[in-house]
N, C-alpha and C positions, 0 to 999 in steps of 0.2 A: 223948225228950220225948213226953207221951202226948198223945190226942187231946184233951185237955182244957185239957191245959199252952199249947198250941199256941195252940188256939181262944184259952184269955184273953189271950196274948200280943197272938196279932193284934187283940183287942178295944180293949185299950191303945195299940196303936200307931195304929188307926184314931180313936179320941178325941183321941193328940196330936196326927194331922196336923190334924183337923178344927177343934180348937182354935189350932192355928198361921193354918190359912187364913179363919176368925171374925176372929182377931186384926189377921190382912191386913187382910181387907175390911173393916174400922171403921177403920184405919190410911188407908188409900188414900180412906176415903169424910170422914175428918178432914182429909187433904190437900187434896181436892177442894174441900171447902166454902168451907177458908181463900180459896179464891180467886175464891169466886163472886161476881157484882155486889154481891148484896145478902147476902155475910157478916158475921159478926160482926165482924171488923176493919177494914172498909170502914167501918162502922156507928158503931167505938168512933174512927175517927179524926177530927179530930187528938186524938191521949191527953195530949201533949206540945207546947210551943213547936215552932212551925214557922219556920222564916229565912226570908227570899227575900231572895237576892243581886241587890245590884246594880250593874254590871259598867262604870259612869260615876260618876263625879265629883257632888258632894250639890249641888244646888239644879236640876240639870235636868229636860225632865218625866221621864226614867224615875224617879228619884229622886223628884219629888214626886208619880207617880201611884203609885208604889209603896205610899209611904205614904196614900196615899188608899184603894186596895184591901186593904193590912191590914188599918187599923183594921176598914171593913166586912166583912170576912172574920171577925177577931177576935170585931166583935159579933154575928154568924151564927154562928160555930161553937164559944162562950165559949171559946176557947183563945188563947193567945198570937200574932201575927205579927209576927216583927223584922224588920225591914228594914237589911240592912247593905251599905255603899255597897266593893267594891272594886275602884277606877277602874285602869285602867292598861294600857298594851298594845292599843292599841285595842279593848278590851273584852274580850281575849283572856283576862286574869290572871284577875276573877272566873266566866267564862264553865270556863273550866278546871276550878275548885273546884266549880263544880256539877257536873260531868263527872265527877267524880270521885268524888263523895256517894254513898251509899247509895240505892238508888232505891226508898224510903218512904214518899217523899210530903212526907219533913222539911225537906226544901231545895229551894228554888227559883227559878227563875231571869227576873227580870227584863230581856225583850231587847228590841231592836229591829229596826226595818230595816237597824240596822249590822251585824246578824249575817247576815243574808242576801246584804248584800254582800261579807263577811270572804268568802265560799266559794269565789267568785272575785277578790277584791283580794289574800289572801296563797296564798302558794303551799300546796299541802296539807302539804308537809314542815315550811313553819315555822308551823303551827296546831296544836293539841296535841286537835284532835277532829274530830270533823264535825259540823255539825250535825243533819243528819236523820238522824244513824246513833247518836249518841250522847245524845241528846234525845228526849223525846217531848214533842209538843203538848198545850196543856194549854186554854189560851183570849187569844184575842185582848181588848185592852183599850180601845185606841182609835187614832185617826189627828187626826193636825193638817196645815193648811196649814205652809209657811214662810213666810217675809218676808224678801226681801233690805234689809239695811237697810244705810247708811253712818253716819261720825262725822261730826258736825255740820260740821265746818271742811272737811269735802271738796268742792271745787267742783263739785255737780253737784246739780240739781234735782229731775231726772227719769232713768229708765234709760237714755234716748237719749243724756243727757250721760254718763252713768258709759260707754257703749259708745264712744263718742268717745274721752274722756279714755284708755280703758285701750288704744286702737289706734293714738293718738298718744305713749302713753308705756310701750311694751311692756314685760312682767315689773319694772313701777315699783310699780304698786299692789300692795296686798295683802287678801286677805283670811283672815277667822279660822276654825276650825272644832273641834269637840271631840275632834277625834283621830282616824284614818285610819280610810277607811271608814266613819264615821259618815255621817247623813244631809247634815248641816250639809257637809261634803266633798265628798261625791256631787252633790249640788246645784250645789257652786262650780264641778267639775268639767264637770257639765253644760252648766251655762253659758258655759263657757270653751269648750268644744266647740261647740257652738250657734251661739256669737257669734263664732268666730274671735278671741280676743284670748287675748293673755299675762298673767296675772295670780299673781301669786307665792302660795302658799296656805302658812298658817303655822298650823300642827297644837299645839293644844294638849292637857292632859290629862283636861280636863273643858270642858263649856261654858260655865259661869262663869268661867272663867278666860280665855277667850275673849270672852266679853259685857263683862266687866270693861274689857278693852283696848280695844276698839271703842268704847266709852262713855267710855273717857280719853283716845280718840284715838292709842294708840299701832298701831292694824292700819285699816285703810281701810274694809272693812265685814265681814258675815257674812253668811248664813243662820241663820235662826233660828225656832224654832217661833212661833209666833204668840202663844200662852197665854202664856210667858214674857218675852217680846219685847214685847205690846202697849201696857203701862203703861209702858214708856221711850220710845216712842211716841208718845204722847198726852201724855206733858212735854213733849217737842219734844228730849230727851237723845240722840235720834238719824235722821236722815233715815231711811223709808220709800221703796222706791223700788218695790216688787211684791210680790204676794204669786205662790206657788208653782202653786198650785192649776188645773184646769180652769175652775174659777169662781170668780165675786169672794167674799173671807173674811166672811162676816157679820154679822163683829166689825168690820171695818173694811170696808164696801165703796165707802168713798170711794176707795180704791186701787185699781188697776190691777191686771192679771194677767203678771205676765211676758210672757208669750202674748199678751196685748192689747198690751204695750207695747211690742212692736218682736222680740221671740222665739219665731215662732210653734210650736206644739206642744209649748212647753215645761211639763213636770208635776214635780215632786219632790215627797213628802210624808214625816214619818216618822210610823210606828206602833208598837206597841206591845203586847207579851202577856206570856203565862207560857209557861215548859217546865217539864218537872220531867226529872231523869235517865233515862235509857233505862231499860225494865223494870221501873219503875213501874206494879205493881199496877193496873189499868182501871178496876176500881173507886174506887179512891182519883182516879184523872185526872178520871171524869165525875164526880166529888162536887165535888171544885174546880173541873171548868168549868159543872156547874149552878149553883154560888152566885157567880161570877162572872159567869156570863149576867143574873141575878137583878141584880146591881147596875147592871151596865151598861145594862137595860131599866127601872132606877126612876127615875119621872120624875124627882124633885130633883135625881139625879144628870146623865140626857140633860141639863137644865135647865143648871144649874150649869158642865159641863163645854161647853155649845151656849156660855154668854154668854163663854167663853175662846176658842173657834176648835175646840175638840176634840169631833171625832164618835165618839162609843162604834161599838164594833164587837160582833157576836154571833156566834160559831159553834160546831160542833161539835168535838172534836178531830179527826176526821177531815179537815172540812173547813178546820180551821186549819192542817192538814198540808197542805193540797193549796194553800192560799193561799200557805203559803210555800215549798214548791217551785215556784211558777208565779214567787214575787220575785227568788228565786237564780236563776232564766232570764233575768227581766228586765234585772235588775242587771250579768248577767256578759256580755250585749251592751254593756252602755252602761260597765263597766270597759275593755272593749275599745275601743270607740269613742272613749273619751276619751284611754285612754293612760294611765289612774289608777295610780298606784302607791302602795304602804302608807308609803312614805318618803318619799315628795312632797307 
């Protein structure tokens, strides 16, 4: 080969490499971009209908604040939000299929405090995720008092009576809640610890299904959130006997506080956000929890959701991450304490 042959050779192959490593780095600086806060796909979504699952039974509040935060999502970001209800398993079955989703931002998960309590009510082998590992935080939505409430024909006034009644006729009473683990559960349990009495607790699959029997008189009382609870209430369809809260309900502060009436320190509440699947894009989580804060901070809405019992909640994802790992601490004391089981 001569010294000519050579030289053009090597000219050639210093052009391919240089055009391979060009190639790279616009390769590498296209991957990058995809994933910055403010890229282009951050930007274009949602392109497509969005879901959010939801993981109880239709007329609770998850179910109706769900639908309250599509539509306004829908109208912010012209795109679709369906809300689809699939109750079952202690909120396990829909909690599952978000788990299992794509993590795009397309599906999402309406949960509650019953999810933070699942972390310690079921054992990890018979729960098909974990929460903080398989989840990420998206934004909190809001919190309600409860209301212990009875069915009209039960002999009892005030809580003092209902604490009597249930220590004079142990594991006789009963009451209802939406299915293990749930807050409505957690509550009864509480108080059944609290108060030293036996009280039979009967798990349904939803909480309508459980309001329903309570109000026909076939279960003794419940817990129940406030917002859905207070207009059977105010018919007089079911005795009132406390609300859950540190402080009296706003909505009704003609009531008592559990805590005032005879259970001191007693607190239950449930609340309420989004996750979306682990590895969920950053961008796409704070774009959902900006316009989610946005709602939760408009007056008509504080307004509206204040005359039900329900206090909007605002935070980051990070700090909604850290809210609910401080719940599954909470919660997995007082599983203990109680003695709670997913089948009880």
């Amino acid at each position: 080969m001569t010294r000519q042959e050579a030289f053009a050779r090597s000219r050639a192959t210093s052009r391919s490499i240089s055009r391979r490593l060009v190639l790279a780095a616009v390769g590498a600086l296209i991957a990058a971009t995809a994933i910055l806060p403010g890229s282009a796909g951050a930007q274009e979504y949602p392109s497509k209908p969005v879901r959010i699952i939801v993981p109880f039974a239709a007329g609770g509040p998850a179910d109706v604040y769900a639908r309250f935060i599509a539509q306004r999502l829908q109208d912010a970001l012209k795109q679709s939000f369906v809300v689809e209800d699939r109750p079952g398993g202690g909120s396990l079955i829909g909690t599952e299929a978000v788990a299992k989703s794509a993590p795009d931002g397309y599906t999402l998960l309406m949960m509650s405090n019953t999810h933070t309590v699942n972390e310690s009510l079921f054992a990890a082998s018979a729960k098909p995720y974990q929460l903080m590992r398989d989840f990420a935080p998206v934004a909190p939505i809001n919190y309600s008092d409860l209301v212990l409430v009875a069915r009209p024909g039960l002999q009892v006034n005030n809580l003092g009576d209902l604490v009597k009644l249930a220590k004079a006729k142990p594991g006789t009473l009963t009451y209802a809640s939406s299915g293990p683990g749930t807050p409505y559960h957690m509550a009864g349990e509480l108080f059944k610890a609290m108060t030293g009495t036996s009280i039979l607790h009967v798990p349904y699959k939803g909480s309508s299904g459980a309001r329903t029997d309570v109000l026909g008189g076939q279960v003794d009382m419940m817990f129940d959130a406030v917002p859905t609870m207070v207009d059977f209430i105010r018919s007089g369809k079911v005795k009132a006997l406390g609300t859950s809260g540190k402080a009296k309900s706003t909505v009704m502060p003609e009531l008592p506080t559990i805590a005032e009436a005879g259970v001191p320190n007693y607190e239950a509440v449930i609340w309420l956000g989004i996750m979306a699947p682990a590895n969920t894009p950053p961008a796409i989580v704070n774009k959902l929890n900006a316009e989610i804060n946005k709602i939760a901070v408009d007056p008509e809405v504080v307004s509206a959701w204040g005359k039900k019992g329900a206090i909007a909640m605002k935070m980051t994802p990070a700090e909604f991450g850290k809210f609910m790992n401080d719940d599954i601490a909470k919660w997995a004391q007082i599983v203990k304490i109680s003695g709670a089981k997913p089948d009880q």
